[in-house]
N, C-alpha and C positions, 0 to 999 in steps of 0.2 A: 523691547519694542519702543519704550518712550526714548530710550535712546538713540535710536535710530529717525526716531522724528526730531529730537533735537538736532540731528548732525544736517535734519533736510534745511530744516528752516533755518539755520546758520550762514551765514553771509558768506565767510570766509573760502567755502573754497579746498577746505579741507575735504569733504568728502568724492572730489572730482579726482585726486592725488589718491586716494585711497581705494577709488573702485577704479581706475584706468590699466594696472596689472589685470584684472580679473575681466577685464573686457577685452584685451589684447589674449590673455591666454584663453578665452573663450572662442574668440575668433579664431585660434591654430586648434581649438580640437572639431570645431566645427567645417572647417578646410580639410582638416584630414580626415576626417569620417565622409565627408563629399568625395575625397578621391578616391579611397577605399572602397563607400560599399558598393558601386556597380559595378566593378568585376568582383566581388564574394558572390552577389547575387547572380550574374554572370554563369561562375563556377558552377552555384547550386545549379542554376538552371539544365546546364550541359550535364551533371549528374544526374539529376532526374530524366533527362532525356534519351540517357545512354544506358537507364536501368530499363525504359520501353523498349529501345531497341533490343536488348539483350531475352525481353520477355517476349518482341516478336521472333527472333533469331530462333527460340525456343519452340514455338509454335511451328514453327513451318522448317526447321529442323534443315535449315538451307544459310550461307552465311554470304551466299552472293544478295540477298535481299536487306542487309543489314545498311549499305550505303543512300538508297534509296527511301530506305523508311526514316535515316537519319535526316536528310535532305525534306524529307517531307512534315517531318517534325520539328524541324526547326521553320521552318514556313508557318506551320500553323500556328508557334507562338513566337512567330515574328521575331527569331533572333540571328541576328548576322554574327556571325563569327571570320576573325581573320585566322587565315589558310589549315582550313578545318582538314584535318582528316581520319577517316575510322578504318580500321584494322581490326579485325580477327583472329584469334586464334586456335586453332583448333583442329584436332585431327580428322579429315575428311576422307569421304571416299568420291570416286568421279568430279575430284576437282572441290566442291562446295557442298555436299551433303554430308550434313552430320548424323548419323547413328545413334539411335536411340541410347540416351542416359548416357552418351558421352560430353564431356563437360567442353566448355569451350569460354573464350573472354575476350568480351567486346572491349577494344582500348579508342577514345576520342580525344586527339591532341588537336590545338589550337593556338595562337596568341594571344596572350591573354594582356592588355594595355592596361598601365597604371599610369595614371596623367596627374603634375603633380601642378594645377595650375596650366598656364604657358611656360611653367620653368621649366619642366622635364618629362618626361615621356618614356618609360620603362615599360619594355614588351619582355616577357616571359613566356615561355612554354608551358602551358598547362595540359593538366592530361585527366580524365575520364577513366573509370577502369569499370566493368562491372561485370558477373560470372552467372554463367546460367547451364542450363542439361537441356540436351535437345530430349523434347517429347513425338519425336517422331522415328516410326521405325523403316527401314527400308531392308527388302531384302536384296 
């Protein structure tokens, strides 16, 4: 410690030469953790979003309602997504009704933008996957 107050109150100059690496590499971890984390957080989101859908799809044992409720959940926490789309899969009968304690899985792909600064701008495909059993029976 008293070291470090000697190196303040020293004229010279020496201690600007000595912290100016550790400010410059402070500055590039702190840019990339800016570009990085909102699409992680992004990600997470459409995950949890695509485990609700998967838990209504479940409920009402229908897989034509799965786009609607995604649409509608993403509304409600305000997340835009670039060229969102949700897919099903699943063995149906009459088109979209799932059968009871048949398994089925919700897939949500999207754009997902990594901006690196104004230097660059990298879109990836990102995807959602989540599996649920229809609780509904039809005869």
């Amino acid at each position: 410690m008293e070291r470090i107050r000697k190196q303040i109150r020293d004229r010279r100059g020496t201690l600007l030469v000595n912290a100016y690496p550790a400010v410059i590499i402070t500055a590039i971890v702190m840019a990339v953790l800016l570009t990085i984390t909102p699409p992680l957080l992004r990600k997470n989101t459409v995950d949890r979003i695509n485990n609700q859908v998967a838990r209504y799809v479940e409920i009402q044992g229908d897989i034509s309602v799965a786009q609607s409720e995604f649409d509608r959940l993403c509304r409600a926490k305000e997340l835009k997504l670039d060229n969102p789309s949700v897919y099903v899969d699943a063995n149906t009968m009459d088109g979209s009704k799932i059968q009871l304690e048949e398994e089925f899985t919700v897939y949500i792909e999207y754009d997902n933008i990594y901006e690196i600064g104004t230097i660059a701008k990298i879109t990836k495909r990102a995807t959602s996957k989540a599996t649920g059993r229809s609780e509904r029976y039809r005869k």
